[in-house]
C-alpha positions in Angstrom: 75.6 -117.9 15.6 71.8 -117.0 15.4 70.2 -119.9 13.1 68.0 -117.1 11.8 71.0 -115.1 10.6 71.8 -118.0 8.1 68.7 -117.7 6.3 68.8 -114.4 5.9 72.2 -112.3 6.1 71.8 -108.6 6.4 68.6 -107.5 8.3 65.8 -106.1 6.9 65.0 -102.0 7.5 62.5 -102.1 10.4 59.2 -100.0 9.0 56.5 -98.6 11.1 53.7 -101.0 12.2 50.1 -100.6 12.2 48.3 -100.0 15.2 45.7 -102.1 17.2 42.7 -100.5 15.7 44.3 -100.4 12.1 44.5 -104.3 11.9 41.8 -105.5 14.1 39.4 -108.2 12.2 36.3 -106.4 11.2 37.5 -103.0 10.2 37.4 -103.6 6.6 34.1 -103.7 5.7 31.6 -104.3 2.3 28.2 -104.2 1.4 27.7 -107.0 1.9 25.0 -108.6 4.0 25.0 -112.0 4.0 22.3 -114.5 4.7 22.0 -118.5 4.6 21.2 -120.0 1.1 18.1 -121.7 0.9 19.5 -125.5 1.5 21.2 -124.5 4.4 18.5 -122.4 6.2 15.7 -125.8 5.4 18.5 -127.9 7.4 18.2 -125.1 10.3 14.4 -125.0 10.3 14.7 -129.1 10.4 17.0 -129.0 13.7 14.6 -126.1 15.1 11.6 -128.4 15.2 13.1 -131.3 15.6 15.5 -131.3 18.3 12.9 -131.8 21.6 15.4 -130.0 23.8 14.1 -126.2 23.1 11.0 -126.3 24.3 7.5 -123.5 25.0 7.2 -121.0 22.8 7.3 -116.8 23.0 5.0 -114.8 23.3 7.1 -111.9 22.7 9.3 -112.8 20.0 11.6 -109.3 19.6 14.7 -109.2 22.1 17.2 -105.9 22.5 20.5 -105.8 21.9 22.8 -103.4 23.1 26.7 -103.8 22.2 29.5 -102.7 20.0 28.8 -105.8 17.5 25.7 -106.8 16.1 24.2 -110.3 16.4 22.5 -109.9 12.6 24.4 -110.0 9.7 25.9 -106.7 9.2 28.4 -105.0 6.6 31.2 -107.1 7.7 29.9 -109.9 5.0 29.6 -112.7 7.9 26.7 -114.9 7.7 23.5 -115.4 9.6 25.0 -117.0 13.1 23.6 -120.5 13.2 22.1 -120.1 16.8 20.1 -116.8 15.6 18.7 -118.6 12.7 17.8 -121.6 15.1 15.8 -118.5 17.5 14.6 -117.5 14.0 12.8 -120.9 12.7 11.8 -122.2 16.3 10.3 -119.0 18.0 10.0 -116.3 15.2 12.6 -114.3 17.2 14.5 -111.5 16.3 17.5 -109.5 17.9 17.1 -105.6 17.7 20.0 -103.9 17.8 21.4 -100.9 19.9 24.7 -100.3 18.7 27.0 -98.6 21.1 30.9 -97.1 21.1 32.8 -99.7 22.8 34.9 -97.0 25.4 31.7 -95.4 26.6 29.3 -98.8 26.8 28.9 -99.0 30.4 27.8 -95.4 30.1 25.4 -95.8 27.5 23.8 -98.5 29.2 23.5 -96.4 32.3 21.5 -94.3 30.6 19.5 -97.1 28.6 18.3 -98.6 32.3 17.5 -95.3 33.6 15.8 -93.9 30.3 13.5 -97.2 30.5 14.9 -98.3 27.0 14.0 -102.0 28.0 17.7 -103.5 26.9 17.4 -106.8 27.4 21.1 -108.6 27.2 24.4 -107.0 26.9 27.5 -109.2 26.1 29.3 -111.0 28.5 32.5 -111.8 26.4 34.7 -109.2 27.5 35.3 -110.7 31.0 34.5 -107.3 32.1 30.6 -107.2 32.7 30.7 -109.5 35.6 31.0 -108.8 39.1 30.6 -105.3 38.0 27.2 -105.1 36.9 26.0 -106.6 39.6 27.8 -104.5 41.6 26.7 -100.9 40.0 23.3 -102.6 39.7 22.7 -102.7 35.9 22.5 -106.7 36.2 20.3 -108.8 37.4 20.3 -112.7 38.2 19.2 -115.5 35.4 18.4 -118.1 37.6 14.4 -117.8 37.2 15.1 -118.2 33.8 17.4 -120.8 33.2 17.9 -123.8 34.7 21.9 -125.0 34.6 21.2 -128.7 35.9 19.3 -129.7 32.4 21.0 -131.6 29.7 21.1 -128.4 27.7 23.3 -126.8 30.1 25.4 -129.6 31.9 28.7 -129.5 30.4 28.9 -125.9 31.2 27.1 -125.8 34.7 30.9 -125.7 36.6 31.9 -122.2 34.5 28.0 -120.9 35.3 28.6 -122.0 39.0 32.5 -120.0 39.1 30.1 -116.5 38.3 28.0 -117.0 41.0 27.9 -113.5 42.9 25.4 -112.7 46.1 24.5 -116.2 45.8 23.0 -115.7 41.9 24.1 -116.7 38.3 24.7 -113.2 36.8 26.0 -114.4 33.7 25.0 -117.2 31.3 28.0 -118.7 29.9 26.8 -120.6 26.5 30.8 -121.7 25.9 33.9 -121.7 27.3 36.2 -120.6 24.6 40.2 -121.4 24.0 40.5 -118.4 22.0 40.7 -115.6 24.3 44.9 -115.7 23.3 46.7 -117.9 21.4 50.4 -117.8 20.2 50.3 -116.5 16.7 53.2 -117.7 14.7 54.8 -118.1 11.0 55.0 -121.4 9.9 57.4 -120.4 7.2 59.2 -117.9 9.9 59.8 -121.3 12.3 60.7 -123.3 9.5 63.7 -121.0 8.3 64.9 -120.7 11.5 65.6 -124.4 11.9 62.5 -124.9 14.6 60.1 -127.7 15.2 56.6 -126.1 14.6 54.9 -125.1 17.5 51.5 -127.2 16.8 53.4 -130.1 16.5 54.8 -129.8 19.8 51.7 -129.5 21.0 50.5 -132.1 19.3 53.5 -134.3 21.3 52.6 -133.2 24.3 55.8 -130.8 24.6 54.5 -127.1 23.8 55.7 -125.9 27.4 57.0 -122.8 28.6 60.6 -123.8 28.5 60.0 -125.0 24.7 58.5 -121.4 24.0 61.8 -119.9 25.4 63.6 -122.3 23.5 62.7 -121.1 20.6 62.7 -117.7 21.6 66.4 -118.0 22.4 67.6 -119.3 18.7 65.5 -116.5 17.2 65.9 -113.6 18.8 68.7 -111.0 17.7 67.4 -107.7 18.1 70.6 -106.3 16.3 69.8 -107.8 13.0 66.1 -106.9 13.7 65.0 -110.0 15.0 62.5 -110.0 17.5 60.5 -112.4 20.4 57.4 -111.6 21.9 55.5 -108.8 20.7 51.7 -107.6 21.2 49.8 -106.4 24.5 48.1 -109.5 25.4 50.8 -112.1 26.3 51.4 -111.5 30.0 48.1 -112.2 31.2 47.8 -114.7 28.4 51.3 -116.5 30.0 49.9 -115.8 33.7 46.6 -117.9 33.1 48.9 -121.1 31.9 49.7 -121.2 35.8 46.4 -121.5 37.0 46.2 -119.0 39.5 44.0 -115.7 38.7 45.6 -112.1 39.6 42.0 -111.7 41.8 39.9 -115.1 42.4 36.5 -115.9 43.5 36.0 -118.3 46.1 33.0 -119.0 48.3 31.1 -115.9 46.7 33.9 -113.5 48.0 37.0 -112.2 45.6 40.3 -113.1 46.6 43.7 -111.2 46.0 46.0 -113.6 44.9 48.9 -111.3 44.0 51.3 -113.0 46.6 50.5 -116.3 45.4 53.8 -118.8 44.6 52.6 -119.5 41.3 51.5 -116.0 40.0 55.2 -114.9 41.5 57.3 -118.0 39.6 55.2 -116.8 36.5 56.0 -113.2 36.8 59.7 -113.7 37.3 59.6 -116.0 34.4 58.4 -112.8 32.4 61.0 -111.5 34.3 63.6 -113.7 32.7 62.1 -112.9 29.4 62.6 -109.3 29.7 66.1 -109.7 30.7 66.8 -111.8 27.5 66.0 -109.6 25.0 62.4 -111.9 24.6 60.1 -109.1 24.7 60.0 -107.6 21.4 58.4 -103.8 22.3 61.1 -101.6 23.4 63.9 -103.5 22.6 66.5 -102.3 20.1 64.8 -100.6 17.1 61.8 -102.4 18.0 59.8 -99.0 19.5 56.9 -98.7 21.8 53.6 -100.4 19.2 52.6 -103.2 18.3 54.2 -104.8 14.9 51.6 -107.8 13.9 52.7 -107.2 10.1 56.2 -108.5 11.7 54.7 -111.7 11.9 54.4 -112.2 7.9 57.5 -110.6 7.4 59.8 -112.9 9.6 60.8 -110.6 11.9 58.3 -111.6 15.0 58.8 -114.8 16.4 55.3 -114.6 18.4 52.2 -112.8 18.9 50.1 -114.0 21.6 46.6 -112.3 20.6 43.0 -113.2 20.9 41.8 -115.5 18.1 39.2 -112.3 17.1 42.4 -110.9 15.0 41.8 -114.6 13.0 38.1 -114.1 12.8 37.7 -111.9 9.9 38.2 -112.8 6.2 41.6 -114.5 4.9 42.7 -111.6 2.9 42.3 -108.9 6.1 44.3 -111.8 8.9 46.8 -112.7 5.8 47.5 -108.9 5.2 48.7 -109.1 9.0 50.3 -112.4 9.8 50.8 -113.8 6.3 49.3 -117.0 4.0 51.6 -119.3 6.6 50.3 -118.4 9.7 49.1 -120.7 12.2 48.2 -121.0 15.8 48.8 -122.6 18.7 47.2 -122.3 22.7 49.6 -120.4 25.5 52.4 -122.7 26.4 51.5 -125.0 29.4 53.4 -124.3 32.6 55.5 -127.4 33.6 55.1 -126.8 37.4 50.8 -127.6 36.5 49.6 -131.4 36.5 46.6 -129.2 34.6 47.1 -127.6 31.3 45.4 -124.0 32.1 44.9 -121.6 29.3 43.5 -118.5 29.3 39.7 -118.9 28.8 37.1 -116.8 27.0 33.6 -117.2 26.9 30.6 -116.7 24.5 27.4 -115.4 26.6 25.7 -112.8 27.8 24.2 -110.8 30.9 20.3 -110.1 31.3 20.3 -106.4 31.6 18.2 -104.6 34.7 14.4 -103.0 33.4 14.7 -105.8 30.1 11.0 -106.4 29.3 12.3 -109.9 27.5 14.3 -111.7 29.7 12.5 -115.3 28.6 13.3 -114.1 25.1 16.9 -114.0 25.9 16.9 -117.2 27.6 15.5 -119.0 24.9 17.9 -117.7 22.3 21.0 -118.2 25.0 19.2 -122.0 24.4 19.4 -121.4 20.7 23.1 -121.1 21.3 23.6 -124.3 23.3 22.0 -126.3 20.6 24.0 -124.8 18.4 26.7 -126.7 20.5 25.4 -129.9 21.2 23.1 -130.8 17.9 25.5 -132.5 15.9 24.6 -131.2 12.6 24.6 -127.5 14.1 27.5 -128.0 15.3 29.0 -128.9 11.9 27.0 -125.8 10.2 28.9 -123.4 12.5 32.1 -124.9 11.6 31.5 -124.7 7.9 31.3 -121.0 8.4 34.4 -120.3 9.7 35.8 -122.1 6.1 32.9 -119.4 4.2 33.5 -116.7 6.7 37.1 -116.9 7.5 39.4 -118.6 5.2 40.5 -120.6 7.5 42.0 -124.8 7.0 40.6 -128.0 8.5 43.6 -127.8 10.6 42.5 -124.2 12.3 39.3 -125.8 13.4 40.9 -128.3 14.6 43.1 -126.3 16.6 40.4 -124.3 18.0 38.2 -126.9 19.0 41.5 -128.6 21.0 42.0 -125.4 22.7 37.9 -125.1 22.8 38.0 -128.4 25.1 41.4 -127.6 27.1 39.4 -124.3 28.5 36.2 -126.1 29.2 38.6 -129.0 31.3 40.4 -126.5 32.8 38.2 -123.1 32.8 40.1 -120.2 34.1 38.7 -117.1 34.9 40.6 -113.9 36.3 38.4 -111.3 37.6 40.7 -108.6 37.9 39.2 -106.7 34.5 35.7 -106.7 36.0 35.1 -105.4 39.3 36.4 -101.9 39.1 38.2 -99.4 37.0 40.5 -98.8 39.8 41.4 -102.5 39.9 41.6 -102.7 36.5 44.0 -99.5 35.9 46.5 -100.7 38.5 46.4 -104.3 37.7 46.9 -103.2 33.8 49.5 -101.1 34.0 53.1 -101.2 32.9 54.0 -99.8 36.3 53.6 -102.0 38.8 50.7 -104.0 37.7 51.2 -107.6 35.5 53.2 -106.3 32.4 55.4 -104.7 34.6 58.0 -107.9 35.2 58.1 -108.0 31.1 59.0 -104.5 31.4 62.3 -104.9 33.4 60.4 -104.5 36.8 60.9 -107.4 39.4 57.4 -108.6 40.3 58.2 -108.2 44.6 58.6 -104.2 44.0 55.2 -104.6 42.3 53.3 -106.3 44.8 54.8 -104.0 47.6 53.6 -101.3 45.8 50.0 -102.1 45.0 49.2 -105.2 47.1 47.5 -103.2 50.0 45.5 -101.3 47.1 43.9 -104.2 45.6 43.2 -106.0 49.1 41.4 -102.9 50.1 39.5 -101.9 46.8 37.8 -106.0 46.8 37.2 -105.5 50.6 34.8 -102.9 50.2 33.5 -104.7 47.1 32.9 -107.8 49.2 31.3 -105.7 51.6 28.7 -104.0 49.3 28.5 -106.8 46.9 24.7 -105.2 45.0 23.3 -102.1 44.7 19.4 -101.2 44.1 20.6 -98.4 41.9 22.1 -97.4 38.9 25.3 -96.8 39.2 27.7 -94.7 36.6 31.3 -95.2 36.9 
């Protein structure tokens, strides 16, 4: 019998969920508009001059912005970021902002570059800014600018070195992140059902794909409204753990990997999923959007999301996932001798026609020391308890899966090179989901294999343009 069933008896009445854009972080907003108290912003000033590793000074002090978010403090309520406050007491900087809709923003910068608007960074943290820009010309190399063999920079010089492209940086990766998805869970949810809680697996050494399914098994009873795996995110966030990327880079040139033994044991492990009743949407009374409110209400064993649905204020991730929830990295495949995840990053691209690009360097510095001053370090953390809500054990959790990326950095490219790429590679057809849709992965790669190989060939082939291009 289903150990969930015992807790519980007769299933609850499955309600609608909200959508992606109803329970994203950050929608819920106040007047808020935060900035550091007095004791905390002295402390900053105090690492600003004292730390001998930002160096020169600026000359012009005003750098532009352009992105969906906004560096400053804004309406959200979240404080001054400790790195801008660092660019604020050590060079007088400032980040003007060009706010842009996220759907259209390679557009609008299009029309920024050729309108001589000056832009001078644009972010890099959607993993989808870089080969492209290069390619359509809207980026341009930061290698007379910064120099990746410097203390400042060494621990992340390997990640810089994976986006080279032409034989240039184009991107200037501050951090390798662990948060790009983790496995959302209950705590209480687990607990009922009987399971050993997923962070202290981890914590053992034994959160692995085949104690994921595990637990997936015992749960899951779609009858009585019991469900697995739900969200949009979880089969690229399952492929990474295998260490293999959909579409690599290698000696400067992107590689289709689609064929790959360990991207095809992944994919018909997804496979097995499906075919198990694992994969909460579409199954049973499930339907076709994502539930996250399932989560709180026992009904979802996991949601493997990016940790941005955690990075808003308790009462807005509560609301979704409950007072209990917890998180843990992607399982690790047990086939790897590496434990891959799938990796974010925190940085930034210098925008082509930027009148600042030394500005934006030294503020991408502000960022590193941020990172490496001790006492910075420990001022950014205390925000996430101010900002977020969020326990001594969450930030410990992060900073684990923080230093399992940066071991292990993983980066797939398959989200920016083209839209074509993208599109195919994204779609519940015959791209990655596809397997987790009741697909078998070799009708997949038949189907769009020859596709991809050609679409990166003519990339490789034209790897820069001199102009502007619009997509």
């Amino acid at each position: 019998m289903n150990v969930r069933k015992l807790k519980s008896g007769v299933a609850a009445i499955l309600v609608a969920g909200l959508s992606m854009s109803m329970f994203a972080c950050g929608e819920k907003e106040t007047s808020s508009y935060k900035s550091l108290d007095s004791a905390t912003r002295e402390e900053v000033a105090q690492i600003a001059s004292s730390d001998d590793r930002l160096t020169g000074e600026l000359e012009n002090k005003t750098i532009k912005w352009m992105s969906n978010w906004d560096i400053n403090p804004d309406g959200t309520g979240k404080n001054t970021p400790i790195e801008l406050a660092i660019f604020q007491e050590r060079y007088g900087g400032q980040v003007e902002y060009h706010m842009i809709d996220w759907s259209t923003r390679y557009d609008s910068l299009a029309n920024a570059i050729n309108g001589d608007e000056g832009i001078d960074f644009f972010p890099a943290s959607d993993l989808d800014a870089f080969p492209r820009g290069a390619i359509r010309g809207m980026f341009v190399p930061v290698d007379d600018y910064i120099d990746y063999s410097t203390p400042l920079w060494s621990d992340v010089k390997q990640a810089n070195d994976m986006m080279l492209w032409n034989g240039k940086h184009y991107v200037i990766v501050n951090q390798v992140t662990g948060d790009k998805c983790a496995v959302i869970y209950s705590r209480k949810t687990v607990e009922e059902a009987g399971l050993e809680d997923p962070a202290a697996l981890y914590k053992k050494g034994e959160w692995t794909w085949d104690a994921f399914q595990k637990m997936l098994t015992k749960f899951v009873d779609p009858d009585e409204g019991f469900y697995g795996i739900d969200g949009w995110w979880f089969e690229s966030g399952l492929s990474a753990t295998c260490g293999v990327p959909y579409v690599g880079l290698k000696d400067g040139k992107l590689v289709n990997n689609l064929k790959d033994p360990a991207i095809e044991r992944v994919q018909n492990w997804m496979y097995d999923l499906y075919t198990t009743n694992c994969v909460a949407i579409g199954v049973g009374d499930f339907g076709w959007t994502a539930q996250p409110t399932y989560i709180k209400e026992g009904k979802t064993m996991f949601y493997p999301c990016g940790l941005w649905a955690m990075y808003c204020s308790a009462d807005q991730w509560q609301n979704n996932f409950g007072e209990d929830a917890f998180f843990v990295p992607m399982p690790k495949d047990p086939n790897s001798s590496e434990y891959y995840i799938p990796c974010g990053l925190d940085g930034y691209v210098m925008v082509k026609g930027g009148k600042n690009p030394q500005g934006v360097a030294k503020f991408a510095e502000c960022k590193r020391l941020t990172l490496l001053n001790e006492r910075a370090a420990e001022l950014g953390e205390e925000q996430m308890f101010d900002d977020y809500g969020w326990t001594q054990e969450m930030v410990d959790m992060k900073k684990s899966m923080d230093e399992l990326a940066l071991a292990n950095p993983y980066f797939d490219f398959y989200t920016g090179i083209t839209p074509d790429i993208t599109n195919i590679l994204d779609s519940n057809e015959n791209g990655i989901r596809a397997s987790s849709k009741g697909t078998p992965w070799s009708e997949s790669v038949s189907a769009v294999y020859a596709q991809i190989d050609a679409f990166l060939k003519d990339v490789n082939d034209h790897p820069v343009s001199d102009t502007v291009k619009t997509e």
